[in-house]
N, C-alpha and C positions, 0 to 999 in steps of 0.2 A: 147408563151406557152412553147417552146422547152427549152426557157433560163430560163423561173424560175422555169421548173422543173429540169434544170441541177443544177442551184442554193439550190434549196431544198434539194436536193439528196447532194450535197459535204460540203455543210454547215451547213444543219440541222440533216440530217436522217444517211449518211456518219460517221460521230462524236458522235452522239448518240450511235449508235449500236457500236462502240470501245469502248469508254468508258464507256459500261456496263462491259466488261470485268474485270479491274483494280476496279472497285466496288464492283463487284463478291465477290471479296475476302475482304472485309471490314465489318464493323460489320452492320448490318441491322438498326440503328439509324441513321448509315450518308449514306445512300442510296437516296441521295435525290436527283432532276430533274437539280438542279444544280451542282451538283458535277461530276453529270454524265456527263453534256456536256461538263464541263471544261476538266474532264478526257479524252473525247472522242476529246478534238481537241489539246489536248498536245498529245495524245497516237498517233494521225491521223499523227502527224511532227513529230513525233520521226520514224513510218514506212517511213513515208515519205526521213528521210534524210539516212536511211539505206541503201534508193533504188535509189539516186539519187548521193549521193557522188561518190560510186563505177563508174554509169553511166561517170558522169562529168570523173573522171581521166583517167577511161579504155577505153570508147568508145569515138572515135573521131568523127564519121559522124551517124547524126541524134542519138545525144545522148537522147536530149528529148523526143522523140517518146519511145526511150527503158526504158526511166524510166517511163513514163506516162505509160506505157502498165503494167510493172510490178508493180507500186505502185497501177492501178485501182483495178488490180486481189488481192493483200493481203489485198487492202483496204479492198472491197467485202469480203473477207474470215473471218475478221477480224469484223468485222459489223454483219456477220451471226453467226459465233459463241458468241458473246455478245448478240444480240437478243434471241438467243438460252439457254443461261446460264441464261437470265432472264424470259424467258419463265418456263422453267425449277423449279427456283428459286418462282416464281412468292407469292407462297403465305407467303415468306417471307418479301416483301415489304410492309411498311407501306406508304401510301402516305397520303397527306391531301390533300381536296380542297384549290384552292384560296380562296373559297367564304367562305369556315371557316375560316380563317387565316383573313382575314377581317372583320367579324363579332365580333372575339375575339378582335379586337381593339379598341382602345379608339375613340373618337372624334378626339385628339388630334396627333393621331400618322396619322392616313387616311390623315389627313391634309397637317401634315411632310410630310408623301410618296406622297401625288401629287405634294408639293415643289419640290421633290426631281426629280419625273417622269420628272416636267416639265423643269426643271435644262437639265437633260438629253437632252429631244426632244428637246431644243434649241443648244445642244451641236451637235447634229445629222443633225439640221438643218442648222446650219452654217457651217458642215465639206460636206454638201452636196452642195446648193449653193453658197456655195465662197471659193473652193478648190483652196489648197494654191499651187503654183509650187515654187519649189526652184530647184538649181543648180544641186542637188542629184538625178533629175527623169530624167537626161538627161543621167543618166549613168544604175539606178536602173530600173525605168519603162522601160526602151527602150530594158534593160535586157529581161524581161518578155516578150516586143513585139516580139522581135529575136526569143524567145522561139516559142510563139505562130505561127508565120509565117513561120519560114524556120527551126525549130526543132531540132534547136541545142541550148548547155548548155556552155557561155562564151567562148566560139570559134569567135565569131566574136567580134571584138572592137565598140562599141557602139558610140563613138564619131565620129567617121569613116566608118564603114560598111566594115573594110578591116579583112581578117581573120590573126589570133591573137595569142601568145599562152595564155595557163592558166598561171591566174591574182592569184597568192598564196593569194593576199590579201581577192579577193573574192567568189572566187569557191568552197569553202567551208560554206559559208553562203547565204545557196540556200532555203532561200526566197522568192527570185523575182521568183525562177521556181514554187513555190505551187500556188502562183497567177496567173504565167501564165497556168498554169493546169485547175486553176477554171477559166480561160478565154479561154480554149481549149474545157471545159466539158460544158460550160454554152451557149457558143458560141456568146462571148461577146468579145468587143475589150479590149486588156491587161489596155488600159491608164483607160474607165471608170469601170473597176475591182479595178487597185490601186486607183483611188480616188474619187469611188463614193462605190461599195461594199465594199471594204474594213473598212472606214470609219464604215458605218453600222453594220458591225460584231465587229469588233476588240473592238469597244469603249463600245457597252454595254456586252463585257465580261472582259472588262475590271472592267466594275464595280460588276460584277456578283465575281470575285474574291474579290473586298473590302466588299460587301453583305459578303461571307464567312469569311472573318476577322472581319468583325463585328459580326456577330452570336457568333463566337467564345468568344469575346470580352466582348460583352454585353448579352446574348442569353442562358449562362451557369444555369445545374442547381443546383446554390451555393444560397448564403445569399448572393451576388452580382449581385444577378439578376436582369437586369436595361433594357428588350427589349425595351422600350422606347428610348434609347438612340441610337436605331440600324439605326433611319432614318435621326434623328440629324447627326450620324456620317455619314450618307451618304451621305447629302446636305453639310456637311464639305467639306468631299472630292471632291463633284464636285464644288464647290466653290474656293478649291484649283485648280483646274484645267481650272476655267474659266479666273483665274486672276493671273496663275502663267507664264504666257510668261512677266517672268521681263529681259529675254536672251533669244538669241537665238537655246543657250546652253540648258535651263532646259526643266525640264522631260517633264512638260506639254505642252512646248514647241512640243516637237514631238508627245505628246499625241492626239491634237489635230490638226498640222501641216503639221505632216510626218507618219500619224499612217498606211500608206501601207509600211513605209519601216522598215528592221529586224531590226535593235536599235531600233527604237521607241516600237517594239515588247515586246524587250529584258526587254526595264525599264518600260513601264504601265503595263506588263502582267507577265515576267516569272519571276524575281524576287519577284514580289509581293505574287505571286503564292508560293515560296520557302517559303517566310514569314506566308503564312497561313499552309504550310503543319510543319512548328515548331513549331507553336500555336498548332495543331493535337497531336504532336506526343509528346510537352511536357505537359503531362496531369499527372504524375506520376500514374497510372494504367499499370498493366501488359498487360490487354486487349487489351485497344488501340494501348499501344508499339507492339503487337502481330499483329496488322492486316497489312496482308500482299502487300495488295492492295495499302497504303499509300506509301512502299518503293518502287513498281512499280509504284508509279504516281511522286516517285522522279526523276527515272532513265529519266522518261518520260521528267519531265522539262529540267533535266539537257539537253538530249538529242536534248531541243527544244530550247534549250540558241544556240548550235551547229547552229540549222536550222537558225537563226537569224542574228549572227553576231559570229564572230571566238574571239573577246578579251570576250564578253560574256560567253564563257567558261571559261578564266580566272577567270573572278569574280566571277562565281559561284561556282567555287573550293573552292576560295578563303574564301568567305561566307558559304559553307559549313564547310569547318577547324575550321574556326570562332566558330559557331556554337554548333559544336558535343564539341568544348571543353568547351566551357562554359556549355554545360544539362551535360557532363560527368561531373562537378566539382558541379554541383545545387543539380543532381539529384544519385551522387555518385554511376553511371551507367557505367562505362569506354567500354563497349560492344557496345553504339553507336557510335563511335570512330568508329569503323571496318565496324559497318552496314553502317556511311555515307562514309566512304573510298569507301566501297563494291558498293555503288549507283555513286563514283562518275571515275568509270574504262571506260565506255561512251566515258566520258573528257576526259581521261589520251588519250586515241587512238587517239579520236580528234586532240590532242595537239603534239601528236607525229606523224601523217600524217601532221599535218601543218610543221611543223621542218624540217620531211624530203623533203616535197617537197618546201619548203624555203630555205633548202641546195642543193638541185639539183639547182632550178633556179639561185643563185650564183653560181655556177661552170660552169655555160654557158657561 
């Protein structure tokens, strides 16, 4: 009882109540139950890695503990004023039932979406009984269990047990420490967190981001209005994902392989996630361009590229640049330019604490 209320509390309720926050400020038509939680578990990594970087570099003995204690307290604070702000808010929310939203459907779409559901639960059910091990959980999971057991962050060599210094390549994509946290809070062992909870959460928010890309996609309300197509597009994509291990390279590879460790994070979730917040924001509307809540759900990805994997901030720069130049030449707007610069200053720090502590470790 103790571990699935620690479970509910850091994965459900934890995430929830942040990512009212970054909604807060959004317009009252995208105020919906899924945005919220995507919000709430980018906003939860981006505190997260604020409070644990510092930890990893400055503190040497029992760093985890110091960051587990301060990330519990902002999380909580941060939970209570989102609950708060929607409390607050309250009669500005439109919600709908499930049971409307299913009645307005066809025969035909009910149908697609139990395809699709059941696409899913097989994907849930093979990442739970037949978890994959590869070479990567002898370094990443055992991460996590170091955490969990003797409460330190990349001080001891994983391959070894012998202490160590900081690994520039990975101390900064602290991951493995939010896992071992929800195996500290749950009071669960770190191995079946990474590949039996993890699995569970990760993959259907993963899809819970192509649901929002497809809303956006098909869900508009233009003369291209085609929600019929929202569940096709969604047995698409898990289709792609049940048959795209052609390498041991590709996405869906780690999607469904390696989905407790930070890359696999990095490409089914926070990129995708980047891709639906340009669908948002290139709407040509002043409105939309205006809510503010969508530039702190970018700071938030970005910051959550960081939590993940360290080249992962690269490419999110990178696709960012990308990006802002192409809406500023579409949408003859050149001020986005500055607003994704301004979203992506996170990175820039990120990038510059890797350098220097990549030039110190050369000079040893």
């Amino acid at each position: 009882m103790v571990q699935l209320f620690g479970l509910l509390l850091w994965l459900v309720i934890i995430p929830i109540g942040i990512g009212l926050i970054p909604v807060h400020f959004v317009s009252a038509d995208k105020r919906k139950p899924g945005i919220v939680l995507l919000a709430g578990y980018f906003g939860m990594w981006a505190v997260f890695e604020l409070v644990t970087i510092p930890a990893v570099i400055f503190v040497k003995y029992d760093n985890f503990k110091v960051a587990s204690n301060c990330f519990m307290v902002l999380a909580i604070l941060c939970a209570a004023a989102g609950i708060w702000l929607a409390y607050r808010d309250r009669k500005e929310w439109k919600l709908i039932s499930p049971v409307v939203c299913v009645r307005e459907m066809s025969w035909a779409e009910r149908i697609e979406w139990l395809l699709f559901f059941a696409l899913l639960g097989f994907q849930l059910y093979k990442a739970a009984a037949y978890a994959s091990f590869d070479g990567d959980d002898a370094y990443y999971v055992v991460e996590s269990l170091i955490a969990q057991q003797a409460d330190v962050m990349y001080r001891i060599l994983p391959y070894t047990g012998r202490p160590t210094d900081l690994d520039v390549r990975h101390v900064l994509a602290v991951f493995p420490m939010w896992v071992a946290y929800v195996a500290v809070k749950s009071d669960i062992h770190a191995t079946i967190v990474s590949h039996l909870i993890m699995p569970m959460v990760l993959i259907p928010l993963s899809y819970l981001v192509y649901y929002e890309v497809g809303k956006l996609l098909f869900c508009r309300s233009t003369e291209k209005n085609h929600p019929e197509n929202l569940p096709i597009f969604m047995i698409v994509m898990a289709m792609f994902q049940i048959f795209g291990n052609v390498s041991i390279y590709t996405n869906e590879t780690f999607f469904l392989t390696r989905t407790w460790q930070g890359k696999a994070v990095a490409g089914s979730l926070v990129i995708p996630a980047l891709f639906w917040l340009f669908l948002l924001i290139h709407d040509g509307t002043a409105k939309k361009r205006a809510d503010m809540g969508l530039w702190i759900l970018f700071v938030c990805i970005n910051m959550t590229a960081g939590v993940c994997s360290s080249i992962a901030v690269f490419l999110v720069c990178i696709l960012m640049a990308v990006t802002a130049f192409c809406l500023a030449i579409v949408e003859r707007d050149y001020k986005i330019i500055l607003k994704m610069a301004a979203v992506c200053i996170p990175n820039v720090l990120y990038m510059m604490i890797y350098v220097i502590m990549g030039y110190s470790y050369l000079l040893k």
